[in-house]
Structures are given as C-alpha cells and as structure tokens.
MARLUMTOR-471436 format. One record per atom (N, C-alpha, C): residue in three letters; y, x, z. Coordinates in steps of 0.05 Angstrom, whole numbers, plus 5000, padded with zeros to 4 digits. Atoms other than C-alpha are relative to their C-alpha. Layout:
AlaYXZ...
END
This chain:
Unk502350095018Unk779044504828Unk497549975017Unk503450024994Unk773244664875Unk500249715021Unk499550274984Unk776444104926Unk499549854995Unk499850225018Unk776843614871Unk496549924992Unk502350175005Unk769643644855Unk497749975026Unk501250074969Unk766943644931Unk500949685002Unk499350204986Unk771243014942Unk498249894977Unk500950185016Unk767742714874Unk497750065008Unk501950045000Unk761542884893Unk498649875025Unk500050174978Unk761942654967Unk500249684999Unk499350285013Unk764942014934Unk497149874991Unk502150115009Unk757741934905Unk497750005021Unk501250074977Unk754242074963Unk500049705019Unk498150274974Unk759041495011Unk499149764974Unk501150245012Unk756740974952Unk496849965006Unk503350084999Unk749441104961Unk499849895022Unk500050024983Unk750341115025Unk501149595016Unk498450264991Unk754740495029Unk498249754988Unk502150275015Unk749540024985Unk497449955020Unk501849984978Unk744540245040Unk500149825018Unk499450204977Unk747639975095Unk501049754993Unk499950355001Unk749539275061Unk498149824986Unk502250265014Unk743739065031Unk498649975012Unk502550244977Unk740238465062Unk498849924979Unk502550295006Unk734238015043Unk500449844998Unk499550324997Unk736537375013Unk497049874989Unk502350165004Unk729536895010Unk500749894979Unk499050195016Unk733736434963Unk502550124983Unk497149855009Unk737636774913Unk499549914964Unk499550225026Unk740636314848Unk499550234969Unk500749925033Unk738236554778Unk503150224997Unk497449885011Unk745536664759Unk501050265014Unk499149694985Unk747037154818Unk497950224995Unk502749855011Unk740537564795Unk501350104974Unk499349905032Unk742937544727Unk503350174998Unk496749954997Unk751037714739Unk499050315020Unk501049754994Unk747938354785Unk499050144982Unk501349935024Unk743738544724Unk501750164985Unk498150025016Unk749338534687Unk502850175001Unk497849824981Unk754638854730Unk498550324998Unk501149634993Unk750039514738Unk499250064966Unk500749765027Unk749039644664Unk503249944991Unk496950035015Unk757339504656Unk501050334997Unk499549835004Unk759840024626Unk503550185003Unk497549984997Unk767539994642Unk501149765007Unk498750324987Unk772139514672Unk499749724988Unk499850285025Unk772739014611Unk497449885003Unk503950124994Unk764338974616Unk500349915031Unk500050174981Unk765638774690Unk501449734997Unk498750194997Unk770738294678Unk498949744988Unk501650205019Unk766537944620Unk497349885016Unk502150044991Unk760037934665Unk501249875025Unk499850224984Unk762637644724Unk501649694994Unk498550345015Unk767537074686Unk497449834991Unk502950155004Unk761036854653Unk497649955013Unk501950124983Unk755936844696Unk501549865028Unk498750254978Unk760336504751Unk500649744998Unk498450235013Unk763536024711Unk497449824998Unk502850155006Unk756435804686Unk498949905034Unk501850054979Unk753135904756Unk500749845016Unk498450164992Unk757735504790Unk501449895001Unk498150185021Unk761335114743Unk503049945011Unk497050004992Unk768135414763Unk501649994980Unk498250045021Unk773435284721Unk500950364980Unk500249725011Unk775436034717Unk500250225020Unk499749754985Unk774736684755Unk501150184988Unk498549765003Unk778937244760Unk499950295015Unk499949694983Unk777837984791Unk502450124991Unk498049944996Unk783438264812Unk499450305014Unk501149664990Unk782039104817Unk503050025012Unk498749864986Unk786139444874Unk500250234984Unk499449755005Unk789840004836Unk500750285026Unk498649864996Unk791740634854Unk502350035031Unk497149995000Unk798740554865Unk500349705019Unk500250154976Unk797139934920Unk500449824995Unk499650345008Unk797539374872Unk498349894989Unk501250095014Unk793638924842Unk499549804978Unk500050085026Unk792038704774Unk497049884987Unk502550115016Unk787038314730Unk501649924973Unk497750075021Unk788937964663Unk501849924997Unk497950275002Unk793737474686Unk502450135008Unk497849984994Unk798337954714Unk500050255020Unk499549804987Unk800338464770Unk501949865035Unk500050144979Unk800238314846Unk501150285015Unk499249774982Unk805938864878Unk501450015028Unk497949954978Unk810539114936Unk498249785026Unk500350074981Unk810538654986Unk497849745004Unk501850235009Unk805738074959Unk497350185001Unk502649874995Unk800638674949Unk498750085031Unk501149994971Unk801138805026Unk499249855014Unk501450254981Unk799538175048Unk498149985001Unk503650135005Unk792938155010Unk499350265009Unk501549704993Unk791338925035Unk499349825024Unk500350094976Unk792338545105Unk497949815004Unk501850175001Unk788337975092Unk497050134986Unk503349945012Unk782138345052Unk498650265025Unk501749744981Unk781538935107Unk499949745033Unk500550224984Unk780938245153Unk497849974988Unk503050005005Unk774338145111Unk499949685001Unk502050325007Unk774737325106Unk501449924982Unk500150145024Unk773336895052Unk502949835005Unk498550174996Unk779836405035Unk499549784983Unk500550335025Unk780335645010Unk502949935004Unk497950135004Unk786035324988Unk499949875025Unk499250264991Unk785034705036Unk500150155032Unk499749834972Unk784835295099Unk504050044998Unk496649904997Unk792935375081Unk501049805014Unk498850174988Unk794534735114Unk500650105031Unk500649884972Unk792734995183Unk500750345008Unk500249644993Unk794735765173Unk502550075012Unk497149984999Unk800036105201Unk500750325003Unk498449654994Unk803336925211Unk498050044971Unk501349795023Unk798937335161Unk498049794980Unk502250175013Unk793436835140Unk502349814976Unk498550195004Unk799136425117Unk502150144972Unk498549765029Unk803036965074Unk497550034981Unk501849945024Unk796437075037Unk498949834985Unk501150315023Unk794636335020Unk502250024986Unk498850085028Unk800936364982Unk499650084983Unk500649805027Unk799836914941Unk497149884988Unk501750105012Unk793536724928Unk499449774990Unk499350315010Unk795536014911Unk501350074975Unk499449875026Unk799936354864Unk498150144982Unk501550005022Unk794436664832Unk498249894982Unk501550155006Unk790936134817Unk497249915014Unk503049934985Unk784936124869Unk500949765016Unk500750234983Unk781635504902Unk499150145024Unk501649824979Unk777536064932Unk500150274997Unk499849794999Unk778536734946Unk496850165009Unk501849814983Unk773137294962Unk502150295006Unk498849824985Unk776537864998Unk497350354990Unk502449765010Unk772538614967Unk502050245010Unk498449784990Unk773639235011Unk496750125001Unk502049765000Unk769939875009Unk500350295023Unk499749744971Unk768440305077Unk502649895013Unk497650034977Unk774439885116Unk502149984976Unk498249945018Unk778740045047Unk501049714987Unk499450215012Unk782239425009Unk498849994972Unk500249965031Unk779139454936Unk499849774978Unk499450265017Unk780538734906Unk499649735012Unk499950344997Unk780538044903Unk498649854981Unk501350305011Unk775437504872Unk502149774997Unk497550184993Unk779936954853Unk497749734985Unk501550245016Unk775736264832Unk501949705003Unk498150174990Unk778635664813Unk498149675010Unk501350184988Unk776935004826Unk497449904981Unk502250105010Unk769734674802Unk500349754977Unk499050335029Unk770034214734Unk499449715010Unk499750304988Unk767233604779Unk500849945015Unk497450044969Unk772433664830Unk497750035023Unk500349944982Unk767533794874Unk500850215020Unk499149794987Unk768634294937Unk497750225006Unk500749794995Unk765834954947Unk498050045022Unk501149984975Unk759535045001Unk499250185016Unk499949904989Unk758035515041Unk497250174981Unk502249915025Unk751635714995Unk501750194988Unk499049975017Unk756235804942Unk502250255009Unk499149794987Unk761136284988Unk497650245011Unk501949764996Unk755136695009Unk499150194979Unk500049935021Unk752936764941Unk502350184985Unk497849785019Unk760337024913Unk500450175017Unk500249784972Unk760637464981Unk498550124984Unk501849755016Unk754737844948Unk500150014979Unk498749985027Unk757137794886Unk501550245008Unk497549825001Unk763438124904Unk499250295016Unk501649654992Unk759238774941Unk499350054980Unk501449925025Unk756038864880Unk501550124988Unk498050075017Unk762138724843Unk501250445004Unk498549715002Unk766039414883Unk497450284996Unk501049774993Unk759539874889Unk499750014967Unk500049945024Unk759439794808Unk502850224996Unk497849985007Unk766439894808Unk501150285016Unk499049614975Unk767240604859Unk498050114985Unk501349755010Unk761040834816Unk501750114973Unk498650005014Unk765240794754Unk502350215000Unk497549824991Unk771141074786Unk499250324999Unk500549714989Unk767041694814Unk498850064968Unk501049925027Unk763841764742Unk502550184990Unk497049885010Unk771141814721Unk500850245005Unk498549674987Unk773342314765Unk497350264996Unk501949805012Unk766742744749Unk500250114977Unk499949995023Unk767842684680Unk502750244997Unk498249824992Unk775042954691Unk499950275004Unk500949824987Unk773043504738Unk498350194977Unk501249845033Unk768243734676Unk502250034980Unk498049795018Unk774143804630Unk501650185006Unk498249674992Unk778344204670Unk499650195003Unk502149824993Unk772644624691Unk500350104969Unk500549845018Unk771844714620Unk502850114981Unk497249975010Unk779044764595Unk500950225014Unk499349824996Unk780145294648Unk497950214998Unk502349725015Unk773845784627Unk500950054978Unk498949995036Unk776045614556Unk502150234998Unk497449865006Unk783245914574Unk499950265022Unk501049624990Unk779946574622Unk499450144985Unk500849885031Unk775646684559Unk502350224987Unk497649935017Unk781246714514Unk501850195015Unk498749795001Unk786047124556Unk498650255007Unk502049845002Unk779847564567Unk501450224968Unk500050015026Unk779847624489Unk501950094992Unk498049955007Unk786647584485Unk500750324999Unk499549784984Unk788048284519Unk499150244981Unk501749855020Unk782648614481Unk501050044975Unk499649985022Unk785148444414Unk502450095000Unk496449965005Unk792648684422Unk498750254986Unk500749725008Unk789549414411Unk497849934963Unk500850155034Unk785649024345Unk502150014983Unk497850195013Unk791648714326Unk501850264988Unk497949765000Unk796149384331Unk498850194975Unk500349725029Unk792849854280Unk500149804978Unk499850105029Unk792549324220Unk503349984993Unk497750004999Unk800049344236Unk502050204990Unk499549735001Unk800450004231Unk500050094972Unk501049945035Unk798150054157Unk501649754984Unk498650135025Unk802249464134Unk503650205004Unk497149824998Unk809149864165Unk500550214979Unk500049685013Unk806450514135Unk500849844965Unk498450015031Unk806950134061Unk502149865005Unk496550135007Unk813049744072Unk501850254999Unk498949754999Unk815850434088Unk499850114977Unk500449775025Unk813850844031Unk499849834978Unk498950145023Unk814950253987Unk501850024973Unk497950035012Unk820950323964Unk501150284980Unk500049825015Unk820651063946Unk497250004984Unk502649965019Unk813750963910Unk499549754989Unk500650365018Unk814750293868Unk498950114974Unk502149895033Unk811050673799Unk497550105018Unk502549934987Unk805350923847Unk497949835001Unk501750265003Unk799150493834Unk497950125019Unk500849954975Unk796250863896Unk501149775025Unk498750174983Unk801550433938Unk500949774992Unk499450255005Unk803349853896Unk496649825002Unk502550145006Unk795349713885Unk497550025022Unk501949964982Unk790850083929Unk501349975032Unk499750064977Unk795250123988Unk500749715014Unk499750204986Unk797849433983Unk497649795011Unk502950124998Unk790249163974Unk499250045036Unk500349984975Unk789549474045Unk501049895025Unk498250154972Unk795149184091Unk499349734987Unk501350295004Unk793748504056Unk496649985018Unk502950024992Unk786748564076Unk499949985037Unk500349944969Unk788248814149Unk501749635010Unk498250244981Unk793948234158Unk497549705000Unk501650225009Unk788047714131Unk499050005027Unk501750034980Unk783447974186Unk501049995032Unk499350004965Unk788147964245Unk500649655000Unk499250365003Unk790647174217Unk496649915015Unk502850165008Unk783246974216Unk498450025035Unk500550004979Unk782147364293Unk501749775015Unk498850174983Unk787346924318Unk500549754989Unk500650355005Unk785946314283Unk497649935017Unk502149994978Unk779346464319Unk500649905032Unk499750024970Unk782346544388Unk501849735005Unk498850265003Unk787145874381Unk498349815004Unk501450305000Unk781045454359Unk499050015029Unk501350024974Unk777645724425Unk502049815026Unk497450064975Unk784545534469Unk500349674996Unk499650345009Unk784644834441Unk498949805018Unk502350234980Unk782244234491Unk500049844986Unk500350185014Unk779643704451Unk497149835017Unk502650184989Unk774243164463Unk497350064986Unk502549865003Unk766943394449Unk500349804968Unk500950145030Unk766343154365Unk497550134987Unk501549905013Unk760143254334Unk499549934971Unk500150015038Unk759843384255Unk498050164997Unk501149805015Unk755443754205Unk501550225005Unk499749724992Unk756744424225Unk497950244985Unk501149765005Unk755345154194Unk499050115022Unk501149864984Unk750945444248Unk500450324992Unk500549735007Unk750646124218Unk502950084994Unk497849984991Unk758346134212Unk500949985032Unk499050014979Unk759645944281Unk498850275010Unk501649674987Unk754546574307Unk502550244983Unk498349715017Unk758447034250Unk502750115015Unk497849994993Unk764946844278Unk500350135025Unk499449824969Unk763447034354Unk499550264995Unk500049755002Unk760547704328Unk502250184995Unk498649965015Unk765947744291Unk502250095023Unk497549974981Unk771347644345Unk499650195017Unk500149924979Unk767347944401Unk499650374987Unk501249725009Unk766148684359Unk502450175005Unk496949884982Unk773448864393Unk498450105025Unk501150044983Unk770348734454Unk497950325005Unk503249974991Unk763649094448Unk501250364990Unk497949815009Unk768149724414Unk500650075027Unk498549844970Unk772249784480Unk498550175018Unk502049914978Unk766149844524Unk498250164989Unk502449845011Unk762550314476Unk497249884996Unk502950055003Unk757149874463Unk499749874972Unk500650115024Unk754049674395Unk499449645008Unk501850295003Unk753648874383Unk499349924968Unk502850015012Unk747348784336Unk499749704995Unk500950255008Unk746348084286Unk497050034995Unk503050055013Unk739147904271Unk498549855002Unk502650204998Unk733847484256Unk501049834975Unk500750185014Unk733446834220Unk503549834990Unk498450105008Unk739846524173Unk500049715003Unk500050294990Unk742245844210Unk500949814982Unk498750295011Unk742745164171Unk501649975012Unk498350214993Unk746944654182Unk499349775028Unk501450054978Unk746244284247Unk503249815010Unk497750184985Unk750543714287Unk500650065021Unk497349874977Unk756244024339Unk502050024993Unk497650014986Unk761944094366Unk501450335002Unk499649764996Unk764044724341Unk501850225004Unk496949904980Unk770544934385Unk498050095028Unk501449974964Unk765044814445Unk497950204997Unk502749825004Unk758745214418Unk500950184999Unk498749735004Unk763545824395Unk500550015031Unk499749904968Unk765945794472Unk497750105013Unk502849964974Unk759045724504Unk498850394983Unk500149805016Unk756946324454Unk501150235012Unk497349774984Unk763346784468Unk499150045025Unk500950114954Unk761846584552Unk497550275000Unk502649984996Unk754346884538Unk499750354984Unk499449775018Unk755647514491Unk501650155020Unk498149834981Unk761547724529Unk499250125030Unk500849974975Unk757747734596Unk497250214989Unk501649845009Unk752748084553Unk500750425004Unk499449705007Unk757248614532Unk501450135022Unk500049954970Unk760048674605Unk498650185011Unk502549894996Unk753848824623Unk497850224997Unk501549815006Unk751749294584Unk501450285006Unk499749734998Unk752550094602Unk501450144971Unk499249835029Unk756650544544Unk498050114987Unk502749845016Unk752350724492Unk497549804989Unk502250245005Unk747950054497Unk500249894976Unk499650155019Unk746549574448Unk499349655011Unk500150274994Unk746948824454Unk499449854967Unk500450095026Unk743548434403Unk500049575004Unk498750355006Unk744747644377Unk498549974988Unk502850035024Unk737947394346Unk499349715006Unk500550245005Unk737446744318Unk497249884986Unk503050065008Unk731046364294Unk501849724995Unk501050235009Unk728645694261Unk497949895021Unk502350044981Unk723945384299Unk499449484995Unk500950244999Unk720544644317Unk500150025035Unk500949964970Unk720544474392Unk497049885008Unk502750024996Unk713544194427Unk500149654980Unk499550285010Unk715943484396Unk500049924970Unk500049955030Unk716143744327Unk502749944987Unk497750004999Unk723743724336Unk500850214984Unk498849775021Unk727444204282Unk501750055025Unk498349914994Unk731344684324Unk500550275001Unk498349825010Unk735445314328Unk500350185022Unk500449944976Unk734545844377Unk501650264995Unk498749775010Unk739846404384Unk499650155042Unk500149844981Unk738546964437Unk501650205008Unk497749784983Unk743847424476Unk497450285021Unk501049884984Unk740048054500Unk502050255008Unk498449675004Unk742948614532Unk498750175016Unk501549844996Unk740949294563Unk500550095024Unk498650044973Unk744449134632Unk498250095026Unk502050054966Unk741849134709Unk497949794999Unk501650294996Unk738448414688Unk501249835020Unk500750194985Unk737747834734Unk498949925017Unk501550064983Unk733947794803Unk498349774984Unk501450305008Unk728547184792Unk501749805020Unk498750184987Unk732046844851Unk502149934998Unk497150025001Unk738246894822Unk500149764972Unk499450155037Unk736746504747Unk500449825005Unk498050215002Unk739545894773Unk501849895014Unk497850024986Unk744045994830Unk503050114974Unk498449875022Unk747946364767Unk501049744989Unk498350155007Unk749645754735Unk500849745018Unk498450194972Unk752245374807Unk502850115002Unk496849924995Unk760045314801Unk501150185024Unk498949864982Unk763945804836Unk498450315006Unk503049774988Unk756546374850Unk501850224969Unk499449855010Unk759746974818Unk499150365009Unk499949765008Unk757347744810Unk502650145006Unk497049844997Unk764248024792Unk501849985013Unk498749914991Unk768348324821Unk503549844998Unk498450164996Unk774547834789Unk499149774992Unk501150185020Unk770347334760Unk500949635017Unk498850274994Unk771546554773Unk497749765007Unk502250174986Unk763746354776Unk500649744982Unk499650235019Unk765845824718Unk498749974971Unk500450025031Unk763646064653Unk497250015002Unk501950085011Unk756145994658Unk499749665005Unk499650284997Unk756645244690Unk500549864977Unk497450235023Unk761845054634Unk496950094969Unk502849945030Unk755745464577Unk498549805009Unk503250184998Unk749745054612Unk500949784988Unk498850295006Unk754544404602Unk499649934975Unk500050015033Unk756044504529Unk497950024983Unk502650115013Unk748944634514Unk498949865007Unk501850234992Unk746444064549Unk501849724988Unk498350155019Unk752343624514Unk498250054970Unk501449905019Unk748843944453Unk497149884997Unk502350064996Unk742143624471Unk498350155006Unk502049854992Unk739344264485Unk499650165026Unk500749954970Unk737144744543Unk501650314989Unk499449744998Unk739245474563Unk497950195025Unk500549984979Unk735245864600Unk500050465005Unk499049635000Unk735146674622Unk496650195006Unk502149904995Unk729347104615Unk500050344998Unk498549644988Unk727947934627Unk499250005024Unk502149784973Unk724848394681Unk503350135019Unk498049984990Unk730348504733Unk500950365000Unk500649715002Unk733049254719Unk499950074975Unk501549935032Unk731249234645Unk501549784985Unk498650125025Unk737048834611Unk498549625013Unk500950424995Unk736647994610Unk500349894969Unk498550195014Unk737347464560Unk500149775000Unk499250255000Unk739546904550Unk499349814975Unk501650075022Unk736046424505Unk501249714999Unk499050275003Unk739945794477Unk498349894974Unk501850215020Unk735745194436Unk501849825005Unk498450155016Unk739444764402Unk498949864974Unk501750175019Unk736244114364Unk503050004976Unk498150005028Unk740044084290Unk500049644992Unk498350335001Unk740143224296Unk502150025017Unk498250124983Unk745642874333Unk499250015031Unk501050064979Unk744342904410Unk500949745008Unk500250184984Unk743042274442Unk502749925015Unk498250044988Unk749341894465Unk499349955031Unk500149964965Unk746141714534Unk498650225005Unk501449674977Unk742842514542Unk502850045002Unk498449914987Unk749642724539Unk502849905015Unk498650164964Unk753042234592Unk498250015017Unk501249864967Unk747642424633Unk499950305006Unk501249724994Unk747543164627Unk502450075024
END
C-alpha cells in the first residue's frame, strides 16, 4: 500500500516535471491549437479527450478524421475503430520510441522497421501519423486522415499536431495518476474501515456473549415453567430485547465493513452520533472509562453515512484508547453558522489522555506517523479524508498533558462536487 502511493505520487511529480522540460515558445500558434489545448486540460476522462481533439483538428485543419489511439496497459492499442495487438502493437512501440512523424507517401521509400509500421498504420487509416511517447515510454498514436481538398499536409501543420500530441499525453498520464490516487484512497480507506471493525469486532464477542446467556437461561427453564408469567412474559420480554440489541450491534458493525462509493443523502445526524456511542460503549466499558453524550440535538444534514460513522468510530475510539481507567470521554455536538453564515454542525471528541505535542497536530494525520505501539498510522488520514469529502475541516485542539480534542465541522448542504475531487 505505502509503495503504491509513493509510485502515484512520484508519477505526479515526473509530469510536472516532464511539461517543464518540453515546453517551447511558439511566436505563431493557430487559434485552433490554443483552443484544442484549452480544451484538453479541462477534459475530464478519456471520451472528453477523444471529443476535443476530433473537433478541433478536423476543423483546424480540415482533416477528414482523427483518431487517438491510447497505449494500454497490456501493450496494445486502442481508440474507437478497434484494437492494435501482439505483433502489429510492437511495431508501433518500435516506431513511436523512434519519435518521428509518418506520411503515407514516406511508405514508398521505407524499408526493415519503418516499413512494418507504414502498414499498420495504413491499416488504420492514417495519411499522417504523430508518434506520442512519455519519458522514452510508447503512449499512443495520433492517426489523421487525409485533408477534404486533397491537399497535402505541411510541415506547419506537423509541428502544430507534434504539440498537439504532448499536450494530448501530459493530459492523459495526469488522468491516469488521478486514477491511481483515487484508488490508493479507497483502499487506504477500505483497509482502516476493516482494522476498525476487527478492532470492534473483538470487543463485542464479550457484548454479544451475555445477551446469549439470558436467552439460553429461558429456553432452558421454558419448558418446565410454560404457566409462569415470570418466564413466559417477563423473562421472555428480556432475551427478546437482548437478541434485538446484539442484531442492531452487528447490523452496526456490517454497515461499517461495507466498501461502497461515497453517496450523499439526507441524513439523521443525531442518529449517526447515537449509533457510534452506542456501539463504542463496549469499548469504553472494557477500558473502564465512561463515554459521555452532550450538547446540542443534530438535524438533518447531507452525507454519506457508512463514511461519517467510520470517521466518528476512528476519532472516539482513539479517544477512548487514550484515556486512563476511570476517565471520561465526552461527544459534544453543537448547531452553529460558520464565518460565511454557512449552517453547520460541530461534534467534538474530548478525552482525558496525555494530549497532543503542538508539533505533532499535523504530522498525526500523515499516512503511515503512528504513536502505537500496533497501530497502522491509517485511521486519522482516512478521518481527515471523509471529513474533507464531507466539505468540512477537522482539526485537534488541548494543552499537551491535559487530554485533546478533536473538533469535526460539518456544513448540513451538499458539499461541492469539485471541493471533494480536490480534497
């Protein structure tokens, strides 16, 4: 995991880096290539590339039709028309990590390698090829066809789709590395989710075991006490009641284990808080410490609330960790407005712990920076995430020595579809 997001984040480095070193100063540069760059950097996925360079090419240089051809994977390459593999895909690796432009009317004269790649690329339909490699790497093919007035292609016009087609891959590796970021964030949060939970898990067997205990005891003494309205009424009222509350813990701990994609609905705020108290009061039991609801009864509010009960749980639990036998840990929610006159929702985790160095309140949530002794250094990262998916902030406050808390705000609209693809 931690490999996976070094290489994605190195990956974003080697693009900055790589746009650096190829951008030149063109004096003369055509409307259309201005506009088709424009265009390309606000694309939002492959299909938005494919549509922005077909049309602004076609127009700008009244080609019949262009085709981008993305280097997969798996060493082949594909656009709409089809799939370019095996041994046809190695020719063009050979010819694009060669770095020159091709023309149809260059096949007459070609011969060993140059000569295997005009076919293919004759086969795909291309008058003119551009050749797109990234750092030495092969990463596609430009395919244009011929011009609606039969005219031929000039050297202008090859310079121009040349920088086109840079453009074309540094859109197209940012995309990628987005991808794999994006990724990297669900697993991150899919494996906190499932430490959590067998955290949780563990805890609750000793929950689970005494409500068990009281439905046995009446199935047992059932059968000799069926006129007893001690054991047909009051005792059975009891094991019903216990089996309700162990269903309801582990319908709890399920929804937590679940990986799903961030949905935000109308949501009970003041249920989702109830629920972690609820689950975590095993927890806070074991370690001899009291956990304490209070303050202000939460509306209704738009989340995601499989992810907020995690980030919650994450923030409580590290609470009650934290705290010494005997302590108390309290959960105090508010109403509030932010400076913007934003309606939001502020729930606080304090506990009566060691605290927080000051130098430490934000190496703490840097993947992997762990305290404990088995800890994984994941679960405040994956909390900051989910409340910044959330539109809001988290932050940690407290005298180092004297307990900490943790203070999550949370706006009750919808957050912003581009705050949370940028958070």
């Amino acid at each position: 995991m931690q490999t996976l997001l070094l290489i994605t984040l190195l990956a974003s480095v080697a693009i900055v880096a790589w746009l650096v070193g190829r951008s030149t100063t063109r004096s003369t540069r055509p409307d259309w290539l201005a506009s088709a760059e424009r265009a390309l950097s606000r694309a939002p996925d492959a299909r938005a590339i494919v549509a922005a360079v077909g049309s602004h090419v076609e127009h700008g240089i009244e080609a019949v039709h262009v085709e981008w051809w993305n280097r997969d994977d798996d060493g082949s390459y594909r656009s709409r028309l089809g799939r370019v593999a095996n041994a046809d895909a190695s020719m063009l690796d050979l010819w694009v990590s060669e770095g020159r432009t091709w023309r149809r009317a260059d096949t007459r004269d070609a011969v060993g390698s140059s000569a295997d790649a005009g076919r293919v690329l004759s086969a795909m339909g291309a008058e003119l090829a551009i050749a797109l490699s990234y750092h030495a790497r092969p990463a596609g093919v430009l395919t244009i066809g011929g011009r609606r007035d039969g005219r031929a292609y000039d050297e202008r016009h090859v310079a121009d789709l040349e920088a086109l087609g840079d453009h074309l891959v540094l859109v197209a590796e940012q995309l990628k590395t987005a991808s794999m970021l994006d990724e990297s964030r669900r697993m991150l949060q899919q494996a906190t989710r499932l430490s959590t939970v067998g955290t949780l898990a563990a805890e609750l067997a000793h929950e689970i075991r005494n409500p068990l205990v009281a439905v046995q005891t009446f199935l047992q003494i059932l059968p000799e006490r069926l006129d007893d309205p001690e054991v047909t009424v009051d005792l059975r009222g009891v094991a019903l009641t216990e089996l309700q509350r162990v269903a309801r813990l582990l319908n709890e701990l399920l929804g937590m284990a679940r990986a799903s994609v961030a949905t935000f609905t109308p949501t009970d705020l003041e249920v989702v808080v109830e629920q972690v108290v609820r689950l975590l009061q095993v927890s806070a039991r074991k370690k001899e410490v009291v956990l304490e609801r209070m303050g202000d009864r939460l509306p209704t509010g738009a989340a995601d609330a499989s992810r907020l009960k995690q980030a919650l749980v994450n923030l409580v639990l590290n609470a009650i960790q934290a705290s010494p036998p005997g302590h108390t840990v309290w959960v105090t929610t508010r109403n509030g407005v932010d400076a913007t006159g934003r309606a939001i929702v502020e729930v606080a985790i304090r506990d009566e712990g060691p605290g927080i160095p000051a130098d430490e309140r934000e190496t703490i949530f840097h993947p992997f920076f762990t305290t404990k002794e088995n800890g994984t250094g994941l679960g405040l990262p994956v909390t900051r995430q989910i409340v910044a998916d959330h539109g809001g902030t988290i932050v940690v406050e407290g005298v180092a020595g004297r307990g900490a808390t943790f203070v999550v705000r949370l706006p009750l609209a919808h957050p912003p579809m581009e705050r949370r693809d940028a958070a």
